[in-house]
RODO-2510 file (C-alpha; in nm, 4 decimals, decimal comma):
residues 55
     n   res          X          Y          Z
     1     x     0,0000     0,0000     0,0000
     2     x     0,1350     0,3574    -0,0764
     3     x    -0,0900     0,4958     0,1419
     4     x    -0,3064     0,6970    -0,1077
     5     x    -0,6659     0,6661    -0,0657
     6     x    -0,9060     0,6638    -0,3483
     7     x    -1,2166     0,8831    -0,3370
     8     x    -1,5523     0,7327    -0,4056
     9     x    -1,7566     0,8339    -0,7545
    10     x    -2,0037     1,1558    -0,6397
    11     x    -2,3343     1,0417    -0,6496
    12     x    -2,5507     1,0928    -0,8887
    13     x    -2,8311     1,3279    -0,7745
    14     x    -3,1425     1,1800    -0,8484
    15     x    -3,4224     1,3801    -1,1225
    16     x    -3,6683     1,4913    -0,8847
    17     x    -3,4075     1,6787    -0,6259
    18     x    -3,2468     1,8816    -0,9191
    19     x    -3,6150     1,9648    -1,0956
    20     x    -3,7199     2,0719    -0,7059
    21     x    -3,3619     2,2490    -0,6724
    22     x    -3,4752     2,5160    -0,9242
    23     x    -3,6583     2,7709    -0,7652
    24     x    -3,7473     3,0316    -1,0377
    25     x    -3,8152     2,8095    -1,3634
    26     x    -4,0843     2,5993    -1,0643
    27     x    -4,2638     2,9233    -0,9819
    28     x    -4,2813     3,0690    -1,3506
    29     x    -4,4236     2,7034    -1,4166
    30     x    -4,6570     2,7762    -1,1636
    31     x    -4,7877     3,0725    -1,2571
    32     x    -4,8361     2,9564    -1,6492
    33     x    -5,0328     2,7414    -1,5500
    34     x    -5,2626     2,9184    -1,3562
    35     x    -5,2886     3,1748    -1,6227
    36     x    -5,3980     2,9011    -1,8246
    37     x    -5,6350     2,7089    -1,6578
    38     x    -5,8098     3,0555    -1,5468
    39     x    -5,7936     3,2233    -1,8186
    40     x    -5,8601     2,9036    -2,0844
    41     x    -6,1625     2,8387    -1,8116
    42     x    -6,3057     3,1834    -1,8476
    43     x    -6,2508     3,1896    -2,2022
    44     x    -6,4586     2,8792    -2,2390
    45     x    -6,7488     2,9769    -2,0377
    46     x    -6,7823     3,3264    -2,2152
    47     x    -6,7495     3,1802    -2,5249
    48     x    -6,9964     2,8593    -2,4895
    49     x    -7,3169     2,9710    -2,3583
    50     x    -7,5472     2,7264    -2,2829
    51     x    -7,9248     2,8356    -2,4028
    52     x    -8,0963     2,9376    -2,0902
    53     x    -8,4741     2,7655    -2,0488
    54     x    -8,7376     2,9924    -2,0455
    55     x    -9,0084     2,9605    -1,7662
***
């Protein structure tokens, strides 16, 4: 033995840590898709009325 010691491999982080690690890309994620399911939503009920019954 020359008394070197080998260091292990890093380890690999795993997918969901890194995607979780990134703050700013997760919030503007968040807020597209709130703009779209409001907005899409809205967009849908103004634009598909349903024909009201008459009494």
């Amino acid at each position: 033995m020359t008394g070197t010691t080998e260091t292990p491999p890093p380890e690999e982080v795993p997918l969901g840590q890194r995607l979780f690690d990134q703050l700013f890309p997760l919030l503007l994620l968040g807020l597209l898709v709130m703009f779209v399911f409001y907005t899409g939503g809205s967009r849908f009920e103004v634009f598909s009325p349903v024909e009201a019954p008459l009494p």
